[in-house]
N, CA, C and O atoms as a Maestro MAE file, in Angstrom:
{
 s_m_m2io_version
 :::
 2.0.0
}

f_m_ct {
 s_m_title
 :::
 protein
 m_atom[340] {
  # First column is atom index #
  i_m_mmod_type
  r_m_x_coord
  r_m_y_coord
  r_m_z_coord
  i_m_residue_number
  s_m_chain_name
  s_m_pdb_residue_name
  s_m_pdb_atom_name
  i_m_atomic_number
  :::
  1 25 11.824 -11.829 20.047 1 A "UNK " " N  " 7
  2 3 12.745 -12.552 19.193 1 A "UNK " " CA " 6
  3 2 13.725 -11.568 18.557 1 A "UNK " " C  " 6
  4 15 13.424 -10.543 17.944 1 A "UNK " " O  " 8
  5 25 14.888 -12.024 18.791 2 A "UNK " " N  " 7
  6 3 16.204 -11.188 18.045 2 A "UNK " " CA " 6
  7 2 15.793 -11.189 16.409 2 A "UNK " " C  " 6
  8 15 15.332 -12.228 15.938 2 A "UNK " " O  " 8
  9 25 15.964 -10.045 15.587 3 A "UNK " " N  " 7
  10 3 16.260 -10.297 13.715 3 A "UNK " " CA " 6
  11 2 17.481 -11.173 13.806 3 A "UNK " " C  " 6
  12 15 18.007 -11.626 14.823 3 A "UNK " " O  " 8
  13 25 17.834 -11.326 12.528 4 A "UNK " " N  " 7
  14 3 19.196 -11.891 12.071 4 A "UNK " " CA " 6
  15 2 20.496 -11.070 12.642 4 A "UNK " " C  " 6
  16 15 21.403 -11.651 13.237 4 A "UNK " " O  " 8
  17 25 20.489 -9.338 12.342 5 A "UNK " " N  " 7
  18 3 21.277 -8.650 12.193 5 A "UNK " " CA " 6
  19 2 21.969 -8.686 13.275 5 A "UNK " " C  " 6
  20 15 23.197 -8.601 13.317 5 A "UNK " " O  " 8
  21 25 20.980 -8.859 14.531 6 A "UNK " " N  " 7
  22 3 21.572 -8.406 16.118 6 A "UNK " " CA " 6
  23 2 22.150 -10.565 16.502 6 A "UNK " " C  " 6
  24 15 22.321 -11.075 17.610 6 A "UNK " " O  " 8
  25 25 22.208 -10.867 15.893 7 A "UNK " " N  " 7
  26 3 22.246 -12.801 16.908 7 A "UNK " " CA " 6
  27 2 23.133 -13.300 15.726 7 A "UNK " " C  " 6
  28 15 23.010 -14.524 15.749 7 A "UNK " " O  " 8
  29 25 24.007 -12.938 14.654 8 A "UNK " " N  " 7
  30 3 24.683 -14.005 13.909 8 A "UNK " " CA " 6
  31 2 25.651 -14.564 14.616 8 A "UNK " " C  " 6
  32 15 26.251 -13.961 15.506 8 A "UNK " " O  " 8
  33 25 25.966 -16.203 14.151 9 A "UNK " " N  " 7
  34 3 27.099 -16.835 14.359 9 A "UNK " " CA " 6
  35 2 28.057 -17.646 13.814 9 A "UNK " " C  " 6
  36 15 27.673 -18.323 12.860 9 A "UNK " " O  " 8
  37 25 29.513 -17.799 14.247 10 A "UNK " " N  " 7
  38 3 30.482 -17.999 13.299 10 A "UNK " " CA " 6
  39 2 30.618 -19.185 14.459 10 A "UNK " " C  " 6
  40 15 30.232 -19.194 15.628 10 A "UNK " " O  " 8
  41 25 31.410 -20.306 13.567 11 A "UNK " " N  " 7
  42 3 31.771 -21.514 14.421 11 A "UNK " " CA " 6
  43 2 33.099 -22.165 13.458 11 A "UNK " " C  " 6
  44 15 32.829 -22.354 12.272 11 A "UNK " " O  " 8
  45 25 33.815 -22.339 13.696 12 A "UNK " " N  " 7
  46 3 34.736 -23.058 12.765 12 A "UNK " " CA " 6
  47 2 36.007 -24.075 14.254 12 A "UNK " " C  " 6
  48 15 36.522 -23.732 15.318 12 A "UNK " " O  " 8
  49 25 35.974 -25.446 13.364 13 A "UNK " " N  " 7
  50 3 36.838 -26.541 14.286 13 A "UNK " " CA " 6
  51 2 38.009 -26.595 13.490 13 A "UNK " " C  " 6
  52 15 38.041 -26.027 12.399 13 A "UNK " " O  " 8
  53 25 38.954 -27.215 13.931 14 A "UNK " " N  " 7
  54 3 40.140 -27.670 13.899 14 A "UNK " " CA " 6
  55 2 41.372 -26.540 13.786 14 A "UNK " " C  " 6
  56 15 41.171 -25.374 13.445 14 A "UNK " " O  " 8
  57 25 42.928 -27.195 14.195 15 A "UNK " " N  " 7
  58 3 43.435 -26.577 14.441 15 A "UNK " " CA " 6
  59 2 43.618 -24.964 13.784 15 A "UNK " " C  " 6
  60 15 43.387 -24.858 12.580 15 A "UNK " " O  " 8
  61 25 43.972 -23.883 14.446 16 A "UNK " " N  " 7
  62 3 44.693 -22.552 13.639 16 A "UNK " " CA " 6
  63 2 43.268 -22.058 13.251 16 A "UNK " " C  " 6
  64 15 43.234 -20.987 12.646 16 A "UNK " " O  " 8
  65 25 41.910 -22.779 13.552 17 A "UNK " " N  " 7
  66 3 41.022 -22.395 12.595 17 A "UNK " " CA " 6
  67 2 40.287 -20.781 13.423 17 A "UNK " " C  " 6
  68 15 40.246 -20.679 14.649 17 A "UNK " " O  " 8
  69 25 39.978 -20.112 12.857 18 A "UNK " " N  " 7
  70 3 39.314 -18.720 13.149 18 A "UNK " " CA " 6
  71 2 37.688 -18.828 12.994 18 A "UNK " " C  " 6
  72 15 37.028 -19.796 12.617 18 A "UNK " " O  " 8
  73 25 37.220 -17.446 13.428 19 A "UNK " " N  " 7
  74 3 35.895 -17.296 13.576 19 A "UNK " " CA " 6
  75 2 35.253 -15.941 14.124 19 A "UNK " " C  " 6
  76 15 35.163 -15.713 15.331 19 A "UNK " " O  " 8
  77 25 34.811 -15.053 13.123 20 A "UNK " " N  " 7
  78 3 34.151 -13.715 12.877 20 A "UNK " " CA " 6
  79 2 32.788 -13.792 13.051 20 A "UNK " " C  " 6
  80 15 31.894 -14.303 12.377 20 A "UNK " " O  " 8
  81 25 32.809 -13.134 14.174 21 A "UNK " " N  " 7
  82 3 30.904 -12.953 14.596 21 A "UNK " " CA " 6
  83 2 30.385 -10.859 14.509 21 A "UNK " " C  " 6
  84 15 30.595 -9.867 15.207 21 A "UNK " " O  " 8
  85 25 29.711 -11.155 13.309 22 A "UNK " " N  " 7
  86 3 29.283 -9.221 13.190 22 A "UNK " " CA " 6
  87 2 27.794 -8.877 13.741 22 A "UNK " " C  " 6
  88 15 26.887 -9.709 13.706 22 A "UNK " " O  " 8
  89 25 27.692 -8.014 14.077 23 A "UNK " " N  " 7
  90 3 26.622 -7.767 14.834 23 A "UNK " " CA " 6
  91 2 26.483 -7.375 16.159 23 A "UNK " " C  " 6
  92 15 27.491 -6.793 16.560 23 A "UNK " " O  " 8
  93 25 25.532 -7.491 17.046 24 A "UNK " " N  " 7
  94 3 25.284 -7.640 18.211 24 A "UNK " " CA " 6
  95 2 24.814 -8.590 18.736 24 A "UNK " " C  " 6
  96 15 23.806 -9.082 18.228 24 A "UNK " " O  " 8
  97 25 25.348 -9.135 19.857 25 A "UNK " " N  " 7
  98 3 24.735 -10.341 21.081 25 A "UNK " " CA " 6
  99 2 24.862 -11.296 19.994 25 A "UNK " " C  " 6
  100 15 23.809 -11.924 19.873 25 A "UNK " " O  " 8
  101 25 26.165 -11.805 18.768 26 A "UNK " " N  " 7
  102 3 26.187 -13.129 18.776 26 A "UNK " " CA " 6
  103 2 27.402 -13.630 19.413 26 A "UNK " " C  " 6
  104 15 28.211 -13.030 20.120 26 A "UNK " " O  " 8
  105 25 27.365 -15.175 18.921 27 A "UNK " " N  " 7
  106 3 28.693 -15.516 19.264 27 A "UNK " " CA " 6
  107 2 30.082 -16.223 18.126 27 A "UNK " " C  " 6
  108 15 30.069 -16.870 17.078 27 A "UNK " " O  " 8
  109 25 30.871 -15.821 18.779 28 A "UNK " " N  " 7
  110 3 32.261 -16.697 17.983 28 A "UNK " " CA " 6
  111 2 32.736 -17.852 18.257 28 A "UNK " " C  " 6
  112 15 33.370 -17.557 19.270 28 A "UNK " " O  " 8
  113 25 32.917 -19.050 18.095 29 A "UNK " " N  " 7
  114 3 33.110 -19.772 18.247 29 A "UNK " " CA " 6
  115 2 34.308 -20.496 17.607 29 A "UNK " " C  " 6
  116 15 33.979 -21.005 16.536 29 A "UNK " " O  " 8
  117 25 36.005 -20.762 18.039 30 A "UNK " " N  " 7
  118 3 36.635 -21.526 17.413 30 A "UNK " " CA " 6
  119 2 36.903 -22.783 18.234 30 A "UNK " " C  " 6
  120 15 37.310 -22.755 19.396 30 A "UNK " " O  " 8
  121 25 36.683 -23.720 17.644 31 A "UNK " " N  " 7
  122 3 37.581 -25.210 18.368 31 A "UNK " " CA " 6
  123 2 38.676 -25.896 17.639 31 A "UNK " " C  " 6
  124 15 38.639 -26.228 16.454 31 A "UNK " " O  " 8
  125 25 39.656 -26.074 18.472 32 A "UNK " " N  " 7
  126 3 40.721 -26.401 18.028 32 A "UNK " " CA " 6
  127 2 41.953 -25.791 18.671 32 A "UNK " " C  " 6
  128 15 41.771 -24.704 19.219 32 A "UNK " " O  " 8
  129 25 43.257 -26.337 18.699 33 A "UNK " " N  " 7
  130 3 43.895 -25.986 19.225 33 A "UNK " " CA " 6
  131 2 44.852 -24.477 18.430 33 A "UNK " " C  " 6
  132 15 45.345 -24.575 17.306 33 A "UNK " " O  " 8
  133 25 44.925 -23.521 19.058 34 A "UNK " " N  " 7
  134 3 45.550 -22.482 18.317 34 A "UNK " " CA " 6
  135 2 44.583 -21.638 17.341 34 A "UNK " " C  " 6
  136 15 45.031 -21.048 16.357 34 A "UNK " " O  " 8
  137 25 43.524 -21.631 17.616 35 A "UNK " " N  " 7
  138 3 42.469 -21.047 17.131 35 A "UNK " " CA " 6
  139 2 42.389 -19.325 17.563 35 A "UNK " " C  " 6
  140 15 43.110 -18.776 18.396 35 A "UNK " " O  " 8
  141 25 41.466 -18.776 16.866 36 A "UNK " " N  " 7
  142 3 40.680 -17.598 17.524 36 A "UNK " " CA " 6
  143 2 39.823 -16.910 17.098 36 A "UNK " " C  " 6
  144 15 39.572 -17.120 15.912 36 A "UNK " " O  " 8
  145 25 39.001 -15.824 17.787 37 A "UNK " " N  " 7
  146 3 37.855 -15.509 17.513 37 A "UNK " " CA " 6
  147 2 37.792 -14.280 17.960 37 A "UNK " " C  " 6
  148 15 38.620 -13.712 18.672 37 A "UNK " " O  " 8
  149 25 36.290 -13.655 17.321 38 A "UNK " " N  " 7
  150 3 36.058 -11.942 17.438 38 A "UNK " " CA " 6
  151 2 34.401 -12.131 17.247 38 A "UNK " " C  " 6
  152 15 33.651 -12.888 16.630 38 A "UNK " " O  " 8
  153 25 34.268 -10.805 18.292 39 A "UNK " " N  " 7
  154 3 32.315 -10.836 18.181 39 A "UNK " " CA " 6
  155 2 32.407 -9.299 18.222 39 A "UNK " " C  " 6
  156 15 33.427 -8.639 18.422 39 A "UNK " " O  " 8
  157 25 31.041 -8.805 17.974 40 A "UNK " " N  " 7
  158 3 30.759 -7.453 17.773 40 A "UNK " " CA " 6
  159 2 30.502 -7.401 19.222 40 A "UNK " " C  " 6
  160 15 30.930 -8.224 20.030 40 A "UNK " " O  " 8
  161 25 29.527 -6.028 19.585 41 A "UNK " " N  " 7
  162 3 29.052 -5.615 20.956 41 A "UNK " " CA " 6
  163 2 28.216 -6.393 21.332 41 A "UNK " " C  " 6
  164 15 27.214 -6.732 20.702 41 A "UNK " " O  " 8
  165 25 28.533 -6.737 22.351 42 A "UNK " " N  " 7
  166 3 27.780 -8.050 23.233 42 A "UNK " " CA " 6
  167 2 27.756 -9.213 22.661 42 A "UNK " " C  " 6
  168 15 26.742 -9.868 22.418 42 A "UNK " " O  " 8
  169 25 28.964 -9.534 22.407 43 A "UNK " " N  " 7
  170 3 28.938 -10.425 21.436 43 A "UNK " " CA " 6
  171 2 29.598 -11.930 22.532 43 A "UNK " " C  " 6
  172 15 30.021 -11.651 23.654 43 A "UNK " " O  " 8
  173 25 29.606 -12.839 22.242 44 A "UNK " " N  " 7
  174 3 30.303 -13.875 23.030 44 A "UNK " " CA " 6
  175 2 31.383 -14.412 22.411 44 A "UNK " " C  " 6
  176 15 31.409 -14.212 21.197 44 A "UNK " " O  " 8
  177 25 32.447 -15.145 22.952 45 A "UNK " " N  " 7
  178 3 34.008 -15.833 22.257 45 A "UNK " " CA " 6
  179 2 34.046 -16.792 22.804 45 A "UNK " " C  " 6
  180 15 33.657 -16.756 23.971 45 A "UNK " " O  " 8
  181 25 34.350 -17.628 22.449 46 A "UNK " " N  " 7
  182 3 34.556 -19.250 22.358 46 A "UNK " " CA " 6
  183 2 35.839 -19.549 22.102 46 A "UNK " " C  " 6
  184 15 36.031 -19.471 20.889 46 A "UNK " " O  " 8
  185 25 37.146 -19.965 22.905 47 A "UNK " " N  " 7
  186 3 38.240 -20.495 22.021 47 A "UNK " " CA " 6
  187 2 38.681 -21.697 23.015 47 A "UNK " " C  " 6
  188 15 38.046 -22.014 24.021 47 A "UNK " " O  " 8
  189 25 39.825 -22.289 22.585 48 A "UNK " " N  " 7
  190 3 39.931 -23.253 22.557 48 A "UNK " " CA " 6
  191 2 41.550 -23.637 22.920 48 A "UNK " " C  " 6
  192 15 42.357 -23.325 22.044 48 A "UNK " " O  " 8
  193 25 42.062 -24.261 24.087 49 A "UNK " " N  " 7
  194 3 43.649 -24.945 23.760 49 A "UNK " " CA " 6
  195 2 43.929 -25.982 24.129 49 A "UNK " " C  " 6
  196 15 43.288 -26.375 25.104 49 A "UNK " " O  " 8
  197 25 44.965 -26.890 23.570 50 A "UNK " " N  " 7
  198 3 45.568 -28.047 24.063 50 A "UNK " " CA " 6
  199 2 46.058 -28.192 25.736 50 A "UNK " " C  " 6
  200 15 47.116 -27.562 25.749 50 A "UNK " " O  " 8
  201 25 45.882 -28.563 26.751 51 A "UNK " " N  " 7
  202 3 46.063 -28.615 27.800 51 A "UNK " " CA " 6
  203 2 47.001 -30.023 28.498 51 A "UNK " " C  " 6
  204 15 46.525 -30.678 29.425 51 A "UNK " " O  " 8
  205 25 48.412 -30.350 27.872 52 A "UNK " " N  " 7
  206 3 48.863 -31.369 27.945 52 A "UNK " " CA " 6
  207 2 49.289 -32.107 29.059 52 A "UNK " " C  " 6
  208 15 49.850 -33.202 29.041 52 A "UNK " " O  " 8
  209 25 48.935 -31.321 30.176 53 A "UNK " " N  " 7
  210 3 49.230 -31.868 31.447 53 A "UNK " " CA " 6
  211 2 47.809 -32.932 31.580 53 A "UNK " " C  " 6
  212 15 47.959 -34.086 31.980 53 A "UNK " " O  " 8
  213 25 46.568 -32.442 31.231 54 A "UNK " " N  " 7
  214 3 45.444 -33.078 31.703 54 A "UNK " " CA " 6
  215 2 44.885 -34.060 30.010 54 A "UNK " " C  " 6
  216 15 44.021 -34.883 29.704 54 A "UNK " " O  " 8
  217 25 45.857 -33.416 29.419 55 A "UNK " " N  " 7
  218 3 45.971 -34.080 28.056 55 A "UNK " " CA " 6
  219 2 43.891 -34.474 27.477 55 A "UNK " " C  " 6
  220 15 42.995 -35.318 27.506 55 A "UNK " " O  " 8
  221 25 44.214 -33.237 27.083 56 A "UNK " " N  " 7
  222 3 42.605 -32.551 26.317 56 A "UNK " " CA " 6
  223 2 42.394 -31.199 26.241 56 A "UNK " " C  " 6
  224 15 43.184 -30.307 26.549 56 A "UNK " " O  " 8
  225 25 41.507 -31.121 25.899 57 A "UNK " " N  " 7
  226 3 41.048 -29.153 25.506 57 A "UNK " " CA " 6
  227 2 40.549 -29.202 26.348 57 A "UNK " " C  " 6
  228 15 40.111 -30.148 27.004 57 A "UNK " " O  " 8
  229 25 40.522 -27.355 26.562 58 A "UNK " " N  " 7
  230 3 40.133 -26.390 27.604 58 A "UNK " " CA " 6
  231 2 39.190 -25.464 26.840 58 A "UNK " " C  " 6
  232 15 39.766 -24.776 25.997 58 A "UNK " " O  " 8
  233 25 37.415 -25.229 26.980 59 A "UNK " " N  " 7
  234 3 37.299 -23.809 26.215 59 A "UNK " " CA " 6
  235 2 37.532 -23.122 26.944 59 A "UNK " " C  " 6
  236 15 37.783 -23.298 28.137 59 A "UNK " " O  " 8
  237 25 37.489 -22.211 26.344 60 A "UNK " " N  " 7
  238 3 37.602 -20.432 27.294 60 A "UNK " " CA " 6
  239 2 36.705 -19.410 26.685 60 A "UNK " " C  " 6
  240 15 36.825 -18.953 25.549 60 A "UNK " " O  " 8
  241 25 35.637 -19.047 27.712 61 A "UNK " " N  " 7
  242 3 33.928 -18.203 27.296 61 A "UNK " " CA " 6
  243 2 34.612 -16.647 27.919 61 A "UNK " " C  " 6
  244 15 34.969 -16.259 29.032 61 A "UNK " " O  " 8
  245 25 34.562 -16.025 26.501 62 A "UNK " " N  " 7
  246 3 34.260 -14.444 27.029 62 A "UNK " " CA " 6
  247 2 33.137 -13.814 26.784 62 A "UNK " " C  " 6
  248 15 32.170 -14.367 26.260 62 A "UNK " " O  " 8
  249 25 33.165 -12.624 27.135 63 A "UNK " " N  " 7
  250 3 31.902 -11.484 26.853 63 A "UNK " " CA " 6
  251 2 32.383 -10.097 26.797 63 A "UNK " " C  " 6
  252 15 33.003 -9.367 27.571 63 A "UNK " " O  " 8
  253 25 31.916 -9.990 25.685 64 A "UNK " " N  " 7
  254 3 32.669 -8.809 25.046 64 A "UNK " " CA " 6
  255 2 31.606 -7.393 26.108 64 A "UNK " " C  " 6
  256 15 30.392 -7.378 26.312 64 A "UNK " " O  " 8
  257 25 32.493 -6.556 26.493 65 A "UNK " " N  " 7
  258 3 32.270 -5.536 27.671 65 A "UNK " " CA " 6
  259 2 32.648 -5.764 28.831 65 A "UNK " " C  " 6
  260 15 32.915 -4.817 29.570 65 A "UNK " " O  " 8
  261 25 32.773 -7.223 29.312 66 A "UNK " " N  " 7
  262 3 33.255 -7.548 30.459 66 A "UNK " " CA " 6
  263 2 34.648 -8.596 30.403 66 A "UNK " " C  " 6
  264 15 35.035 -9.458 29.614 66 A "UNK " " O  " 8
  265 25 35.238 -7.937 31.870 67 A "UNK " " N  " 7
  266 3 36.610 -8.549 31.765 67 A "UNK " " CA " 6
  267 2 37.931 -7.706 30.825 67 A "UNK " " C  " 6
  268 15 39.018 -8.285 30.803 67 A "UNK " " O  " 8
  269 25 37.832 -6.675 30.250 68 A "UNK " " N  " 7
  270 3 38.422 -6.372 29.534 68 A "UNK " " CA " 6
  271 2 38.457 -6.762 27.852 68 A "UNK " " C  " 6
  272 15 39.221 -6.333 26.988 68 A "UNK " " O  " 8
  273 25 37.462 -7.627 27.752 69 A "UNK " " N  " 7
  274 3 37.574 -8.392 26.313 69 A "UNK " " CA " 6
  275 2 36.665 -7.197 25.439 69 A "UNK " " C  " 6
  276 15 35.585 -6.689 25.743 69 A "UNK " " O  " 8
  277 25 37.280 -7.030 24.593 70 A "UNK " " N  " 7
  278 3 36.477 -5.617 23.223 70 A "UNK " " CA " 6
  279 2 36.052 -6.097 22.147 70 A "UNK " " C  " 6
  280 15 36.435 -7.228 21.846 70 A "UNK " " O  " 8
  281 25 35.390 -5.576 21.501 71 A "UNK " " N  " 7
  282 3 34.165 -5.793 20.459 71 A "UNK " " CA " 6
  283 2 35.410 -6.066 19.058 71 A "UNK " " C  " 6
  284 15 36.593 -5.741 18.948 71 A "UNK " " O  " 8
  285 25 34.748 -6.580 18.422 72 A "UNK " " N  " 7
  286 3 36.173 -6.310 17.097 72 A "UNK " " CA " 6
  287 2 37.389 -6.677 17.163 72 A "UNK " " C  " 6
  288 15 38.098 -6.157 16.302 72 A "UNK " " O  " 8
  289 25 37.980 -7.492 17.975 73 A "UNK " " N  " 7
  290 3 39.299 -7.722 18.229 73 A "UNK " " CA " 6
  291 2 39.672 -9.480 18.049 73 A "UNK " " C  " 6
  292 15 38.951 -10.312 18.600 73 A "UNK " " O  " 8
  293 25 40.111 -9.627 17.746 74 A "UNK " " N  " 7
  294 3 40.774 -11.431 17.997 74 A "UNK " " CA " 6
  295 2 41.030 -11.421 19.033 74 A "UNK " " C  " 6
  296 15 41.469 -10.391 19.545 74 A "UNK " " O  " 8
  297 25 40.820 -12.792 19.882 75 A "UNK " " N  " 7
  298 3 41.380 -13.280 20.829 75 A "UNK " " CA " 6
  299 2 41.958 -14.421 20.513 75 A "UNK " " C  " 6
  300 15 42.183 -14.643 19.324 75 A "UNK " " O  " 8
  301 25 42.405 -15.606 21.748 76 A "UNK " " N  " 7
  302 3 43.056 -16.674 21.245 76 A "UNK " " CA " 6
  303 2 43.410 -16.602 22.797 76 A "UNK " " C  " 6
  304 15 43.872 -15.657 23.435 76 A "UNK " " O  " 8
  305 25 42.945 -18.290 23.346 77 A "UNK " " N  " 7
  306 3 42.991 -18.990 24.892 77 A "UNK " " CA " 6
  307 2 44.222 -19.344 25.062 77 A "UNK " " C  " 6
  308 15 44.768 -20.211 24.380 77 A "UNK " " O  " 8
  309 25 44.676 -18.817 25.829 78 A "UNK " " N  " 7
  310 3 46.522 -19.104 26.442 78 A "UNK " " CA " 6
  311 2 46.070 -19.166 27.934 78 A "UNK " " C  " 6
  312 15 45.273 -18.364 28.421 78 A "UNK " " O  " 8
  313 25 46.813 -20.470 28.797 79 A "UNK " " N  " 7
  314 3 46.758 -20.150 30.461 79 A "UNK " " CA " 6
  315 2 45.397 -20.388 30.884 79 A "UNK " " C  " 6
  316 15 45.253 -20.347 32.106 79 A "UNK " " O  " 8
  317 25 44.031 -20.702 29.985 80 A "UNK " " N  " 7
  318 3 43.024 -20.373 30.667 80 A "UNK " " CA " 6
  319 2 42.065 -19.445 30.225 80 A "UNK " " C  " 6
  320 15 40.848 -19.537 30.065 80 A "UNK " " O  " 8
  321 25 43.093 -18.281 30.015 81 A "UNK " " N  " 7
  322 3 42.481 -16.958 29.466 81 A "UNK " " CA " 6
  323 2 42.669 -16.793 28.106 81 A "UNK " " C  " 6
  324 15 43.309 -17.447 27.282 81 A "UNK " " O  " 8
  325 25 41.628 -15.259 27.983 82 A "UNK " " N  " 7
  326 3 41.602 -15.147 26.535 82 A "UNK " " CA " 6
  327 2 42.558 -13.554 26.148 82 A "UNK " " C  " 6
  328 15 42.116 -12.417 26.318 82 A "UNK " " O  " 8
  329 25 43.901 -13.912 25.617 83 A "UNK " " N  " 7
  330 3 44.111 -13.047 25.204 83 A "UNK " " CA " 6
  331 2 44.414 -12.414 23.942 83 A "UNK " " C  " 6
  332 15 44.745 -13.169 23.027 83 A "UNK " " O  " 8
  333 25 44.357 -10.988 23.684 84 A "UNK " " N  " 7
  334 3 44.701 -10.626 22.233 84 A "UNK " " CA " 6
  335 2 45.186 -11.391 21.445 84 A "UNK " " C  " 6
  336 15 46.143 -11.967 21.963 84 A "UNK " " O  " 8
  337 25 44.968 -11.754 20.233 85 A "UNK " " N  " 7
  338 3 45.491 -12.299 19.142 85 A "UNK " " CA " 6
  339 2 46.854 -11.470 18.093 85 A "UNK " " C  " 6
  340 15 47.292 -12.036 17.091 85 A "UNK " " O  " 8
  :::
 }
 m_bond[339] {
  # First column is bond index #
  i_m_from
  i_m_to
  i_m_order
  :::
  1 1 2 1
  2 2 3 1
  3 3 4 2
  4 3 5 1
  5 5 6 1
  6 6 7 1
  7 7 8 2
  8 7 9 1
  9 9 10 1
  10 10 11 1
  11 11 12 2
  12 11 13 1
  13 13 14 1
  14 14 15 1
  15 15 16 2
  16 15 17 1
  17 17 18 1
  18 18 19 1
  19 19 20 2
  20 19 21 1
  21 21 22 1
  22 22 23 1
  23 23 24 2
  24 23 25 1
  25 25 26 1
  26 26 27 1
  27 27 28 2
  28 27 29 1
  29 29 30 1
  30 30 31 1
  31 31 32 2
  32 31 33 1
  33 33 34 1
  34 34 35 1
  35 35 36 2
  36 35 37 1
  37 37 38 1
  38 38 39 1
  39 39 40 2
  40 39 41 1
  41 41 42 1
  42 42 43 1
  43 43 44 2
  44 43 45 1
  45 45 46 1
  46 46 47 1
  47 47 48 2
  48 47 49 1
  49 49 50 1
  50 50 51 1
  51 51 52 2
  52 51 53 1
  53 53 54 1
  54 54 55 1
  55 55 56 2
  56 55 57 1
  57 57 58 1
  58 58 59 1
  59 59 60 2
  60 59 61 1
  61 61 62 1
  62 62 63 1
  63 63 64 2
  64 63 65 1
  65 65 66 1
  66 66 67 1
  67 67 68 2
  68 67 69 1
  69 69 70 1
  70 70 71 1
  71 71 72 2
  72 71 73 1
  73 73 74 1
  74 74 75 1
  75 75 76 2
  76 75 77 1
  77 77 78 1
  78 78 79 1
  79 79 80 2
  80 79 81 1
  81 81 82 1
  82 82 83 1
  83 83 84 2
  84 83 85 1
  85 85 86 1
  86 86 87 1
  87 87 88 2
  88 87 89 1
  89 89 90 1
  90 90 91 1
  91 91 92 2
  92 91 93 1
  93 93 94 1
  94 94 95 1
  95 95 96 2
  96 95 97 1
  97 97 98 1
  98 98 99 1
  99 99 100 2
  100 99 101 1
  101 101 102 1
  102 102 103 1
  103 103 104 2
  104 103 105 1
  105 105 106 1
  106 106 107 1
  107 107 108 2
  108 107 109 1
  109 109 110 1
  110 110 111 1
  111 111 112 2
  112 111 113 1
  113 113 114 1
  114 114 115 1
  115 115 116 2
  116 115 117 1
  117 117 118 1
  118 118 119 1
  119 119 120 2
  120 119 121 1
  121 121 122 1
  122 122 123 1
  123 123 124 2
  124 123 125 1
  125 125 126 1
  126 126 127 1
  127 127 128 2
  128 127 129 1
  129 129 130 1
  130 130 131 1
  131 131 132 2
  132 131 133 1
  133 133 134 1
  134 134 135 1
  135 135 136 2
  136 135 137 1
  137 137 138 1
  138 138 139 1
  139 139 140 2
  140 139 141 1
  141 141 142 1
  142 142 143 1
  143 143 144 2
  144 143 145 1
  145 145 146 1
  146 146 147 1
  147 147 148 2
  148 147 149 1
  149 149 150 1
  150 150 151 1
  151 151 152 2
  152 151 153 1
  153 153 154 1
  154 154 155 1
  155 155 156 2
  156 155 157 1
  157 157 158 1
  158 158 159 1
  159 159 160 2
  160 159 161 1
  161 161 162 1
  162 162 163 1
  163 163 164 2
  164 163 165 1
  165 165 166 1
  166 166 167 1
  167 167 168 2
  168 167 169 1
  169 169 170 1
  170 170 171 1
  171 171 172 2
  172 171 173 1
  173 173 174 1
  174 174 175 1
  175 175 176 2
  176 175 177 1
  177 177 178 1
  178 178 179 1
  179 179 180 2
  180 179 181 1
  181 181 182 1
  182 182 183 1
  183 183 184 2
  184 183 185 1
  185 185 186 1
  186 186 187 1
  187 187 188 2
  188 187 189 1
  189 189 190 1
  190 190 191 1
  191 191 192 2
  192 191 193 1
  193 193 194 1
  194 194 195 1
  195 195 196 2
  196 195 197 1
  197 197 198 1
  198 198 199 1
  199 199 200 2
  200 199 201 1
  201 201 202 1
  202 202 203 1
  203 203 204 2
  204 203 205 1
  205 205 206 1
  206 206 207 1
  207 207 208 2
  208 207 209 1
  209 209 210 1
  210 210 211 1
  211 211 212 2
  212 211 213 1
  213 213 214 1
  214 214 215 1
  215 215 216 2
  216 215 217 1
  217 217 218 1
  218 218 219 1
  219 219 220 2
  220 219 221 1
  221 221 222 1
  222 222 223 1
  223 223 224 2
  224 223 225 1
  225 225 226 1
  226 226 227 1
  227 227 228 2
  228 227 229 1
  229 229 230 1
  230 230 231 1
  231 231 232 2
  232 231 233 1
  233 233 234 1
  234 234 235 1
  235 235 236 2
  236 235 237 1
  237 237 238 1
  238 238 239 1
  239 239 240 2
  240 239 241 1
  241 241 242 1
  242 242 243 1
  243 243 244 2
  244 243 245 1
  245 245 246 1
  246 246 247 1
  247 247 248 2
  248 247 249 1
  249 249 250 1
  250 250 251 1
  251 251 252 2
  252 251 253 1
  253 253 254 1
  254 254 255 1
  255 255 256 2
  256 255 257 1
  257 257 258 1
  258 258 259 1
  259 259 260 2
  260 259 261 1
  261 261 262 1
  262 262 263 1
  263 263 264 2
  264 263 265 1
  265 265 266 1
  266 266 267 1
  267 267 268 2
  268 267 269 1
  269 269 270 1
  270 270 271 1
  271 271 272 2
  272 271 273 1
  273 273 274 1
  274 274 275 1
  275 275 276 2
  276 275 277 1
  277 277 278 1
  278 278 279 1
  279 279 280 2
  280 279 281 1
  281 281 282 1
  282 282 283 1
  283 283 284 2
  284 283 285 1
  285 285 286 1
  286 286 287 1
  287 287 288 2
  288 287 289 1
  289 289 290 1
  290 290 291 1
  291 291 292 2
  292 291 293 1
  293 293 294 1
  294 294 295 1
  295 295 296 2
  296 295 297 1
  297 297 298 1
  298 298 299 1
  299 299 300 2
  300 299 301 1
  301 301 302 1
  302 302 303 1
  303 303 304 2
  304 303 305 1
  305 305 306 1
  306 306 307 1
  307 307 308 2
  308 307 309 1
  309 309 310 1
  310 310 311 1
  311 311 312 2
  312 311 313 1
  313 313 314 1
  314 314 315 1
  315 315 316 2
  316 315 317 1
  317 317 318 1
  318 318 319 1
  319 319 320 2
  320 319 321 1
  321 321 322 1
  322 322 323 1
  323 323 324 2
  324 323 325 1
  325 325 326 1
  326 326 327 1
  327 327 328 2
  328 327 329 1
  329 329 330 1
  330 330 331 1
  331 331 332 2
  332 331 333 1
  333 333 334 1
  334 334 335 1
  335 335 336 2
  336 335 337 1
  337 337 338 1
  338 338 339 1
  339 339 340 2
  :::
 }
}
């Protein structure tokens, strides 16, 4: 079983809304459109955009070490992907 220190998580909905995950191996989670999020090392990202052609949200799952996505940083789902904030 993980302590607290290494698994916290941040979740916050609606639009513009953000979400800070510290530690290790948790996750970030924003929903909403125009959102974004940050996890520590090994941490996971969750974001979120309006997709008006198919008219609904899209999430978009990263992992911090892979793909280029880094520990400590904002992101924010454009295209699919998750890029810098």
């Amino acid at each position: 079983m993980k302590d607290a220190e290494e698994s916290s998580t941040a979740a916050s909905s609606g639009d513009y809304s953000k979400a800070a995950q510290e530690g290790r191996s948790g996750i970030a989670a924003s929903i909403g459109m125009g959102g974004r999020a940050k996890a520590g090392e090994r941490g996971c990202i969750i974001a979120c955009e309006w997709v008006p052609t198919e008219n609904r949200y899209r999430a978009v799952v990263g992992y911090v070490g892979e793909n280029g996505i880094e520990a400590n940083t904002w992101y924010r789902a454009v295209g699919g992907k998750l890029v810098k904030a």
